[in-house]
N, C-alpha and C positions, 0 to 999 in steps of 0.2 A: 268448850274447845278441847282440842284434843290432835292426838300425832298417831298416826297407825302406819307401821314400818313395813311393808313388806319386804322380808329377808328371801324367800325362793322367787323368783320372777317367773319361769317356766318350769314345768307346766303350771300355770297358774290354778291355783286353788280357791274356783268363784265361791264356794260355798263356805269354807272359811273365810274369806274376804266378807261376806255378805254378813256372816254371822257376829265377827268383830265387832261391827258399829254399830251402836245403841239405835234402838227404831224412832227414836226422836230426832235422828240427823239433820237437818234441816239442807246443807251444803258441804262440798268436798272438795278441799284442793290438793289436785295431784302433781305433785312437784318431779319433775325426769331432770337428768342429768346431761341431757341430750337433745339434739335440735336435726327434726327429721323434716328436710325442706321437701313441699309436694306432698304432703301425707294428711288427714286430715288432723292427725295428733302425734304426741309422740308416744312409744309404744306401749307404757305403762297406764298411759290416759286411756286409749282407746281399749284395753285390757277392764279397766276401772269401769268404762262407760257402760263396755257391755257385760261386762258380771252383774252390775246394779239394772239393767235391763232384761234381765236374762233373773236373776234370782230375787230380788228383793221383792217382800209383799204391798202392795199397793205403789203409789206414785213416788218413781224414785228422786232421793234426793238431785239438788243442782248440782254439776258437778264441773269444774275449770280447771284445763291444764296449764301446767305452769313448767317454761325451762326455766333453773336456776344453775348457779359453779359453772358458767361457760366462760372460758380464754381462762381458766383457772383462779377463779375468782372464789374466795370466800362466802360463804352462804352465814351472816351475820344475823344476830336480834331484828335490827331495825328492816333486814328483808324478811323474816319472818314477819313482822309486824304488817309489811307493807301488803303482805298476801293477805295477813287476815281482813286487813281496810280494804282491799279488792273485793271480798267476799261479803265483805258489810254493807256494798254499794245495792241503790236502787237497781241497777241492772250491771252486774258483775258480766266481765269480758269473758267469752269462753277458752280463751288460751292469752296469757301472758310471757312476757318475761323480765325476771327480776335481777340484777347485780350489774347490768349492763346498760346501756343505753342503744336499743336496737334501734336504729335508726331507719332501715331498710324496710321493717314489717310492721313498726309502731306500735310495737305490743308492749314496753316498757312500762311495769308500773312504778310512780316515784316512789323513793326509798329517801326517807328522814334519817340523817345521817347523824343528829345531833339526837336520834330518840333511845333511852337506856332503860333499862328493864328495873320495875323495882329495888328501891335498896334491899329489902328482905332475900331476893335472888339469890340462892347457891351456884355459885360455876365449882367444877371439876374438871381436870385431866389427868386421866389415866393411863399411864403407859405400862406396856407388858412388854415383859421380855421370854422371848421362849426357845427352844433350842429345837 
């Protein structure tokens, strides 16, 4: 398991993208901030799909989008967790959403609200101050 940030969004850089992920990837979840009704993803999904169609060598990984932090919700452990059991599934959903309960599209994956990350776990927060 693993987390790959992309920090520039446009113009999008397929080829570093492509190169990032170890060629063992097996599945990718793309998490957006954002819910583009009518579209067939949201923008960094469908950015995602087709770099790994467009450059990866041989059969690309699976890949599912995912909104999360909508109506300003917190993006917590147990929804990370919840994405990777989406991914773990016999046949994982191609677009989810996690923190919410969409009722309207059914794409909700349940989120175990009682689940807590090892005790060994380091948390941080860092604040900066800058002028």
């Amino acid at each position: 398991m693993g987390v790959l940030t992309v920090r520039l969004y446009r113009p999008f850089a397929t080829q570093a993208f492509v190169e990032a992920l170890p060629s063992t990837v097996q599945s990718v979840a793309v998490l957006d901030r954002t819910k583009e009704p009518g579209s067939v993803g949201e923008p960094l999904y469908t950015d995602v799909v087709a770099a790994l169609a467009e450059a990866w060598e041989g059969p690309p990984p699976l890949v599912i989008g995912g909104r999360y932090g909508l109506s300003s919700k917190e993006f917590t452990p147990p929804m990370v967790e919840a994405v990777f059991g989406e991914l773990t599934r016999a046949k994982p959903r191609r677009h989810i959403t996690v923190g919410i309960t969409d009722d309207v599209t059914g794409l909700s994956v349940t989120v175990d609200p009682t689940w807590n990350e090892p005790e060994t776990t380091l948390r941080a927060l860092f604040y900066g101050l800058g002028s």
